[in-house]
RODO-2510 file (C-alpha; in nm, 4 decimals, decimal comma):
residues 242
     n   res          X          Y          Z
     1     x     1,2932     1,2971     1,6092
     2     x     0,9780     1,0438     1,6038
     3     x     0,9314     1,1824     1,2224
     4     x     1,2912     1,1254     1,1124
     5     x     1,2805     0,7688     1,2904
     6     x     1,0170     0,6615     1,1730
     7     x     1,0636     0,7169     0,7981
     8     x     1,4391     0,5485     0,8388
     9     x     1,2051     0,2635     0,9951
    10     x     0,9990     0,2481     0,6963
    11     x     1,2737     0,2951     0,4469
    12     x     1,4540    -0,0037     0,5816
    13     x     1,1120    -0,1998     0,6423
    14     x     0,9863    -0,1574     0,3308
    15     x     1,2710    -0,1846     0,1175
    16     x     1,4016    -0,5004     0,2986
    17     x     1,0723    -0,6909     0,2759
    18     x     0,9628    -0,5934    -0,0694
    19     x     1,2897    -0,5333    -0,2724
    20     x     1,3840    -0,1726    -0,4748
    21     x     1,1385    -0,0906    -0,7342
    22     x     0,8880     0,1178    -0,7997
    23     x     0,5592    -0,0430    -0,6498
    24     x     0,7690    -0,0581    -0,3366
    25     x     0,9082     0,3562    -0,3672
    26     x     0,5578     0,4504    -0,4203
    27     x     0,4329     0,2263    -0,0969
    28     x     0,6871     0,4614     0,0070
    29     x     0,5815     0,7801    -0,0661
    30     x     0,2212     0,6709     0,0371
    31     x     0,3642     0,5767     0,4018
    32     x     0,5961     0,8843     0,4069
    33     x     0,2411     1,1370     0,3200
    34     x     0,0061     0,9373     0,5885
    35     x     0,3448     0,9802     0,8462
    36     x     0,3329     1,3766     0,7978
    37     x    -0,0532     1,3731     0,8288
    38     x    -0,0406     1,2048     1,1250
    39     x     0,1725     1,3879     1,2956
    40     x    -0,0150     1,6967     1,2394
    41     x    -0,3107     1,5120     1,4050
    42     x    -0,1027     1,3806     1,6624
    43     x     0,0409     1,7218     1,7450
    44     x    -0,2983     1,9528     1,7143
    45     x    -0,5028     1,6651     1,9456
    46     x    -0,2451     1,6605     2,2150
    47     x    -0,2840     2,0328     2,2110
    48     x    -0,6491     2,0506     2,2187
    49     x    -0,6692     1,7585     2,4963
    50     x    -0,4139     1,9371     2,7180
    51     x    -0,2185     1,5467     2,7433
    52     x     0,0710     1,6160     2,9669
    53     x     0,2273     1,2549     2,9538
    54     x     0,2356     1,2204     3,3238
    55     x    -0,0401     0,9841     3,3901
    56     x     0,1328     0,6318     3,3852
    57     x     0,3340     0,5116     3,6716
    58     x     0,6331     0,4961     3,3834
    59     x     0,6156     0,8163     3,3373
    60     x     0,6405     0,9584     3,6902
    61     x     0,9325     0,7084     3,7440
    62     x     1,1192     0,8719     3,4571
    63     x     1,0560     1,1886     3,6346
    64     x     1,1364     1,0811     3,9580
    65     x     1,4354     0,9729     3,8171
    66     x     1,5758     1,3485     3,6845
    67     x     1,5996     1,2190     3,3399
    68     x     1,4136     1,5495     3,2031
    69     x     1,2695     1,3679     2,9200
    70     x     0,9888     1,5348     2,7285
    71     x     0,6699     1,3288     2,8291
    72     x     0,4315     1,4339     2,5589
    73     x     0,7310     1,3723     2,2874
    74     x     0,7743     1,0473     2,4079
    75     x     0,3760     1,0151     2,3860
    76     x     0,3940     1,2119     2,0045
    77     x     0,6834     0,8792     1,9417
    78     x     0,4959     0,6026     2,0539
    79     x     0,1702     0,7321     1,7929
    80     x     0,3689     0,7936     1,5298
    81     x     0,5628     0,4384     1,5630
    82     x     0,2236     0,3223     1,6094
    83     x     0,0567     0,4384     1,3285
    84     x     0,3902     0,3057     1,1139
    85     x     0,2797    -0,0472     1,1358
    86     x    -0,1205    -0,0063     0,9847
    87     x     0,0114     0,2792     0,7697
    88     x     0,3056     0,0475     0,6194
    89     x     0,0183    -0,2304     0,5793
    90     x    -0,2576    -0,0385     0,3625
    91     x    -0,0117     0,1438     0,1469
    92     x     0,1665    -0,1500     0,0412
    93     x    -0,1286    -0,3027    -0,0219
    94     x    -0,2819    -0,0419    -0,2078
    95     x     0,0337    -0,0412    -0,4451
    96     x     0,0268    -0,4199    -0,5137
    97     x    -0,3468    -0,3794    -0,6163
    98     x    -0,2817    -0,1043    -0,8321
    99     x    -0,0383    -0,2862    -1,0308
   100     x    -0,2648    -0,6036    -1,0404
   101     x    -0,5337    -0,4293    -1,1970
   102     x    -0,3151    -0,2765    -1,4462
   103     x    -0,1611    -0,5893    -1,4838
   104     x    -0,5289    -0,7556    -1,5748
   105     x    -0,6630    -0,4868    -1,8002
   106     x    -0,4102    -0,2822    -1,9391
   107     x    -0,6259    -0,0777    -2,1416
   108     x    -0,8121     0,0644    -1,8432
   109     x    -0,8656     0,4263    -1,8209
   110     x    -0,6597     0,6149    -1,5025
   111     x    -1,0089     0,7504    -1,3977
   112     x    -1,1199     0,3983    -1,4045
   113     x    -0,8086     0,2451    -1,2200
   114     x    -0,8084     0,5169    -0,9633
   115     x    -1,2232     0,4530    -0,8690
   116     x    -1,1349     0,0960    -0,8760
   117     x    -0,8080     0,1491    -0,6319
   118     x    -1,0026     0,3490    -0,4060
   119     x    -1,3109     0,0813    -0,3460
   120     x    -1,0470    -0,1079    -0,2569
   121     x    -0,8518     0,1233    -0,0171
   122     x    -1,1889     0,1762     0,1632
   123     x    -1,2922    -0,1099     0,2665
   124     x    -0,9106    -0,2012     0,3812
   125     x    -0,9055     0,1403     0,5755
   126     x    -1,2508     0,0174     0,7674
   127     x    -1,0904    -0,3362     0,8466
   128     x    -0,7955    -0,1605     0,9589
   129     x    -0,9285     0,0923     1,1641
   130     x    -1,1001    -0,1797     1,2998
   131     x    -0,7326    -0,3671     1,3841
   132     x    -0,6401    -0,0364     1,5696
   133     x    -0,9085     0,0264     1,8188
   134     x    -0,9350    -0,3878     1,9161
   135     x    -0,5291    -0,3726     1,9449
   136     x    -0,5304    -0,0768     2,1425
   137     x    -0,8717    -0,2226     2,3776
   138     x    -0,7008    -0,5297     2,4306
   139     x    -0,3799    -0,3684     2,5404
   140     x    -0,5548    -0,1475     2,7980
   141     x    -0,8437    -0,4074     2,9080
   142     x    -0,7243    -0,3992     3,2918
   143     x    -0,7504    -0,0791     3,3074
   144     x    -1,0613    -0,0935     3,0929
   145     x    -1,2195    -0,3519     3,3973
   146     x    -1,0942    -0,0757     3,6808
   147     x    -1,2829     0,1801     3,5499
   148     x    -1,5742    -0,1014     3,5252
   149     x    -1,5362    -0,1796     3,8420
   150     x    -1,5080     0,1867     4,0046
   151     x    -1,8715     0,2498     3,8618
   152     x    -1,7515     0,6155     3,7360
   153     x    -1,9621     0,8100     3,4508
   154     x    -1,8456     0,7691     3,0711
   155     x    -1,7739     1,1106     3,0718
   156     x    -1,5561     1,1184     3,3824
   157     x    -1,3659     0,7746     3,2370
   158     x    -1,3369     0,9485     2,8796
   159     x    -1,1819     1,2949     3,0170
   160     x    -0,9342     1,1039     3,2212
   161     x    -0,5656     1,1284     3,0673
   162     x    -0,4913     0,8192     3,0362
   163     x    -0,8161     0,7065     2,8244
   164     x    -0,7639     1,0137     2,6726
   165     x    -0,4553     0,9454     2,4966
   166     x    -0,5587     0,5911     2,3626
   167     x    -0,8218     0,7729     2,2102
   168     x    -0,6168     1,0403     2,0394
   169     x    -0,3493     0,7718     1,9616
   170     x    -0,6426     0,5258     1,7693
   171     x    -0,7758     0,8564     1,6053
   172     x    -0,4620     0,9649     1,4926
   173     x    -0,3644     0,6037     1,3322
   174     x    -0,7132     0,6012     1,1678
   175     x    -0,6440     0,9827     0,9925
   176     x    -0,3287     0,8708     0,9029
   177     x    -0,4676     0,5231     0,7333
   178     x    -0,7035     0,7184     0,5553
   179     x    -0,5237     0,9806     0,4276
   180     x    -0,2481     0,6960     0,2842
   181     x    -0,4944     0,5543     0,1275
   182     x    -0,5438     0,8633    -0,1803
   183     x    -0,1792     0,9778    -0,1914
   184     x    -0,0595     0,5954    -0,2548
   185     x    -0,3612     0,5259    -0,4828
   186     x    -0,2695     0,8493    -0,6920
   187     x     0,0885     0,7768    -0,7163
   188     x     0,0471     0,3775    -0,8209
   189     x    -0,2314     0,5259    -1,1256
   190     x     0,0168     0,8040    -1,2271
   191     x     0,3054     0,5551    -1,2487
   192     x     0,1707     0,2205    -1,3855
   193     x     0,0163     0,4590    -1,6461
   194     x     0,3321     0,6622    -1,7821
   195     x     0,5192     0,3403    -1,7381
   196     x     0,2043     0,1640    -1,9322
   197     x     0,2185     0,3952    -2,2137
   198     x     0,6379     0,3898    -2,2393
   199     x     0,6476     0,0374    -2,3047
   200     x     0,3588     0,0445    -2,5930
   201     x     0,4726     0,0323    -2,8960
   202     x     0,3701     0,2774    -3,1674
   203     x     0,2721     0,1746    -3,5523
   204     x     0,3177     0,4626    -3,7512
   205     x     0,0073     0,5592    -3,9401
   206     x     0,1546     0,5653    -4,2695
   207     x     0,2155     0,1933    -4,2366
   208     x     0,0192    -0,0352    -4,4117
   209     x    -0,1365    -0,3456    -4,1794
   210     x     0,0017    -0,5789    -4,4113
   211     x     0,3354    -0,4811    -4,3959
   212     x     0,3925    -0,6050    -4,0997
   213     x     0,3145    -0,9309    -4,1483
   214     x     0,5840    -1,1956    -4,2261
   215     x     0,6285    -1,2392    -4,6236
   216     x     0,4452    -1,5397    -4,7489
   217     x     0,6528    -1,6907    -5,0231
   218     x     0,4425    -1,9174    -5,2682
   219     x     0,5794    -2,2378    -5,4289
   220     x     0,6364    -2,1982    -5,8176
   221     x     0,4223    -2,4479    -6,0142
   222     x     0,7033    -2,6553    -6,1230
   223     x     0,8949    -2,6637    -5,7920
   224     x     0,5232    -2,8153    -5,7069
   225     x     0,5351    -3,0571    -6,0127
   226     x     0,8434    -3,2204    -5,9635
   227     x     0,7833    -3,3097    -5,5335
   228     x     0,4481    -3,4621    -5,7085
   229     x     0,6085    -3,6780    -5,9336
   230     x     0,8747    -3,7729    -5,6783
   231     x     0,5967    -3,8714    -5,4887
   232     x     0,3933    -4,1043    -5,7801
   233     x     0,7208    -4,2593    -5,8464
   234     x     0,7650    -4,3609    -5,4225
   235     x     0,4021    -4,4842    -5,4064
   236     x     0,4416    -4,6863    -5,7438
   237     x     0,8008    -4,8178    -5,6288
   238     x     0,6398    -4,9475    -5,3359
   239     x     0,3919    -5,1490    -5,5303
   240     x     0,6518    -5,2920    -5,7258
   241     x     0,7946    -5,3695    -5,4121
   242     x     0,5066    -5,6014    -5,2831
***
């Protein structure tokens, strides 16, 4: 259910903001393939950090309260909504400077364009990765000072639930950044290239250059003659004149 929400999200996010067309379908697809990988992450860390979903006072309330919610679905939700946001950010990004490059050089080479789209995709992955972990340290920075505060070991603080799951929920937002950042990069290359080589326009070889120049028509030498005498006759009228 966090899968299937999320991509309406994103449909309606994306296509609302950016308009139907293709840099925006491939942002897309880019968003839609970083989604899946991170909630594969999402999923196989939970499992391996045995996160039940019951340390926050929220969550024992919603138990108290017999709602028989699943806790570490609602935990899986909150990532994956989480991860939307950065996710939506790079691809889109990624797309737009795909099609700029293109739009700059159009005879670049697809290995070229892709090298040049992923440079770019890295360094936005490390500023956003960045984004995540300050977001997700400010949020928590009470509890950050408690634990400061109690004097416990790093270890003891780190194996604690609730640390625990900001730390899956930042690493599974950064896998899904970075694994965004090669599906959209492929897709924008593929498609500004076969839509690239669709508009050029191909000169048959048999064609001679010339031909497709515009035919120069020369004057004829009396057409030429008689303007020139036209002209004496002004200029010597004018004379008269004065």
């Amino acid at each position: 259910m966090s899968l299937v929400g999320s991509v309406v999200i994103a449909f309606a996010a994306l296509y609302l903001s950016h308009g139907v067309d293709a840099k925006t379908t491939v942002a897309l697809l880019g968003t839609l393939g970083g989604l899946l990988c991170a909630a594969a992450f999402a999923v196989a860390f939970m499992n391996a950090a045995r996160i039940t979903g019951l340390a926050s006072e929220e969550a024992l309330f919603l138990t108290a309260l017999g709602t028989h919610l699943d806790l570490r679905g609602l935990i899986l939700g909150g990532m994956m909504i989480g991860a939307l946001g950065a996710i939506d950010d790079i691809t889109v990004t990624q797309a737009s400077a795909i099609w700029e490059l293109r739009s700059v050089d159009p005879k670049m080479s697809r290995g070229r364009l892709l090298r040049s789209g992923m440079r770019i995709g890295r360094d936005h992955v490390a500023s956003t990765v960045n984004t995540l972990v300050l977001a997700y340290a400010g949020a928590s920075m009470p509890l950050l000072i408690l634990f400061v505060l109690s004097d416990q070991p790093t270890s003891t603080v780190a194996n604690g639930e609730i640390v625990a799951t900001e730390i899956v929920r930042t690493l599974v937002g950064s896998l899904g950044l970075i694994a965004s950042v090669p599906i959209t990069t492929w897709l924008a290359v593929e498609v500004v290239s076969s839509r690239g080589r669709h508009a050029t326009t191909v000169i048959p070889a048999t064609a001679d250059a010339d031909d497709a120049r515009p035919e120069e028509h020369a004057i004829p030498e009396h057409r030429r003659d008689i303007w020139i005498e036209r002209f004496r006759s002004w200029r010597s009228s004018r004379g008269h004149s004065r």
